[in-house]
C-alpha positions as CSV (number, residue, x, y, z in Angstrom):
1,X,-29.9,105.0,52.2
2,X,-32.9,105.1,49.9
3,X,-31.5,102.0,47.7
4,X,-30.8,100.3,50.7
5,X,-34.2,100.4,52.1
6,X,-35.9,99.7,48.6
7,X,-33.1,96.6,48.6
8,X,-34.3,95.3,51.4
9,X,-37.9,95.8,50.8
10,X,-37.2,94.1,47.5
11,X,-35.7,91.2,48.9
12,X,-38.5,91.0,51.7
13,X,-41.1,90.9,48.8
14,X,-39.1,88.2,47.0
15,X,-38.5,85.8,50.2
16,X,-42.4,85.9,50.7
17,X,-43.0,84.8,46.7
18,X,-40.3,82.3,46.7
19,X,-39.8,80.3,50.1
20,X,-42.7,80.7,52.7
21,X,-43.7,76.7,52.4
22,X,-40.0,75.6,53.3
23,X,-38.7,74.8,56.2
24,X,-37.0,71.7,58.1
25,X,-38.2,68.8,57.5
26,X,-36.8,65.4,59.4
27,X,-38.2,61.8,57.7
28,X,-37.6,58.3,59.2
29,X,-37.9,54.7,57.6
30,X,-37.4,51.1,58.7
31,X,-34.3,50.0,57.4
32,X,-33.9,46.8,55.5
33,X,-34.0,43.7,57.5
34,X,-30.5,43.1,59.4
35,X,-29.5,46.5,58.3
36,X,-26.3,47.5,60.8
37,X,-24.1,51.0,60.3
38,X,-20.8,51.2,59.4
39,X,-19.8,50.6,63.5
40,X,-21.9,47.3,62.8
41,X,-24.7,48.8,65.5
42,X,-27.9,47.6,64.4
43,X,-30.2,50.0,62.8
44,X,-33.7,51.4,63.9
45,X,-34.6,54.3,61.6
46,X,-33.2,55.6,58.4
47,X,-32.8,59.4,58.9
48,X,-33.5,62.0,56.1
49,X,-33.2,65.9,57.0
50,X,-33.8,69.1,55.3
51,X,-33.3,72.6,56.2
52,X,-34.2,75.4,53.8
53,X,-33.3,79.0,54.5
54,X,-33.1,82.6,52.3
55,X,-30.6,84.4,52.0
56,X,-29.6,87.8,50.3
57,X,-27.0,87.7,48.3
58,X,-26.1,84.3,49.2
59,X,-23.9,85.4,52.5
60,X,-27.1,87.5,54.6
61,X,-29.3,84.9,56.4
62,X,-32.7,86.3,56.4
63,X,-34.5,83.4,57.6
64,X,-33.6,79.6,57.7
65,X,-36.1,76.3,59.4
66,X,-35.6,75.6,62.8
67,X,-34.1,72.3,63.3
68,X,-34.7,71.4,66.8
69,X,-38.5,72.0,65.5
70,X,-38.9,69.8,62.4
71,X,-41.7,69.5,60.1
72,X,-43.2,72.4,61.5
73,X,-43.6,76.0,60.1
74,X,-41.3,77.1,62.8
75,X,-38.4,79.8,61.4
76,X,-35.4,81.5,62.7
77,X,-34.9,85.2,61.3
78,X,-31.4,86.2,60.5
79,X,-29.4,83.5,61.7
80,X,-27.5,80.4,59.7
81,X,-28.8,77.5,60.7
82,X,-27.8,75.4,58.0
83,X,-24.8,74.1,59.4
84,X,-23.4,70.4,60.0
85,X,-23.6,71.2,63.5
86,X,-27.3,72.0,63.0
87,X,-28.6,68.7,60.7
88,X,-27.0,66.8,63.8
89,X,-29.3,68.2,66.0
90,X,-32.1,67.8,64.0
91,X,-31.3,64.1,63.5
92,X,-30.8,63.4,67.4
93,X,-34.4,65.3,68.2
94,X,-36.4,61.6,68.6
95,X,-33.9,59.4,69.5
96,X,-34.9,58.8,73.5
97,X,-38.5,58.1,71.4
98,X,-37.3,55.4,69.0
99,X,-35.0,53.8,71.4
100,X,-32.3,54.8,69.7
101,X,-28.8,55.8,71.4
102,X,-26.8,57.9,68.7
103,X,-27.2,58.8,65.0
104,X,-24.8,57.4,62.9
105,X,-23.1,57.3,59.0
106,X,-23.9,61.1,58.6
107,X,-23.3,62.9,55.1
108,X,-24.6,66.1,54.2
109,X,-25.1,67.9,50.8
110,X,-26.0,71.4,50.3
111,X,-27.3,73.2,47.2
112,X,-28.1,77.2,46.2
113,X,-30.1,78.9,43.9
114,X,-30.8,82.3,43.4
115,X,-31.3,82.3,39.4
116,X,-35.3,83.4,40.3
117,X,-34.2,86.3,42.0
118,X,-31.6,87.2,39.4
119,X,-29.0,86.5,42.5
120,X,-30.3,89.1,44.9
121,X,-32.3,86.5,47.4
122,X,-30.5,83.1,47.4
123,X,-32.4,79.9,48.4
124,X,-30.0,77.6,50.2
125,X,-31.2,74.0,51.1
126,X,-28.9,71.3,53.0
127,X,-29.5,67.6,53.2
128,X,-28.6,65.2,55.8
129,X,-28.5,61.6,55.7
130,X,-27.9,58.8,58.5
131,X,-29.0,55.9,61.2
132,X,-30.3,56.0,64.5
133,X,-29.0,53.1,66.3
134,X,-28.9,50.9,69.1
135,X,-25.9,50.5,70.3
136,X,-24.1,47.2,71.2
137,X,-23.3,46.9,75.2
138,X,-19.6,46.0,74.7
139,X,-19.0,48.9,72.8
140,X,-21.5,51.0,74.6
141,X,-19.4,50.0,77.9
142,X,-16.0,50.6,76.0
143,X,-17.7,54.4,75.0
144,X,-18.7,55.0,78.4
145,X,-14.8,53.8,79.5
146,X,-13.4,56.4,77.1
147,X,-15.1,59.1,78.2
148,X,-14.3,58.9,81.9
C-alpha cells in the first residue's frame, strides 16, 4: 500500500513538472484559393487539432485536454479523451460560426513519450488534420435523401 501511495504521489509530482501548459488546442487557416476536399465541397478553413493528455504507465489516464473546450486551460481528470471520436468533436466545435456544414479529409497521428519520466508518467499527444466545408446543395439534398 505504501508503494502505491508513494507511486502515485510520484507520478502526481511528475505530471505537474512535465505537462501543466498542454492541453487542446484547435487552429484554423484560409485555404488556398479554389481549394475543394476530396468530395469536391469547397473549402472554408483548414483545421489543425491537438489534444495532449498524461498518463501513467502509458495505459492510466490521469488527465487529458478537453476537446469540446479548445485553446483553453480546461482538463479532464482520469478519462481518455484522445480518441478519433474525440479530435472530431473538437474539429466540428465552430462550424455553425464559420458557415461551414461538416469537417472533412480527417487523419489523425498520435505520438508517446515517457523517456523523461523513465516510463512511469507517459505524455500522449494526438493530432488531427482536415476541412470545414460548405457543402454543395445537390449533394447536400442527396445526404439529406439518404438519411431519411
Amino acid at each position: 500500500m505504501k508503494i502505491g501511495k508513494k507511486l502515485l504521489f510520484a507520478a502526481f509530482i511528475l505530471t505537474l513538472l512535465a505537462g501543466c501548459a498542454h492541453t487542446s488546442t484547435l487552429q484554423w487557416d484560409k485555404p488556398a484559393e479554389g481549394q475543394v476536399s476530396s468530395e469536391g465541397n469547397r473549402v472554408l478553413w483548414n483545421l489543425t487539432a491537438v489534444n495532449r493528455g498524461m498518463y501513467l504507465f502509458n495505459v492510466i489516464p490521469l488527465w487529458s485536454g478537453y476537446p469540446t473546450r479548445p485553446n483553453r486551460h480546461e482538463y479532464k481528470l482520469a478519462q481518455n479523451m484522445l480518441t478519433r471520436a474525440q479530435m472530431r468533436r473538437m474539429m466540428d466545435v465552430h462550424l455553425d460560426k464559420w458557415g461551414a456544414d461538416r469537417v472533412e479529409d480527417v487523419e489523425t497521428a498520435i505520438s508517446s513519450s515517457g523517456a523523461f519520466s523513465l516510463w512511469i508518467v507517459w505524455r500522449r499527444t494526438m493530432t488531427a488534420t482536415g476541412v470545414a466545408v460548405k457543402v454543395k446543395q445537390d449533394s447536400k439534398k442527396i445526404s439529406d435523401a439518404a438519411v431519411k
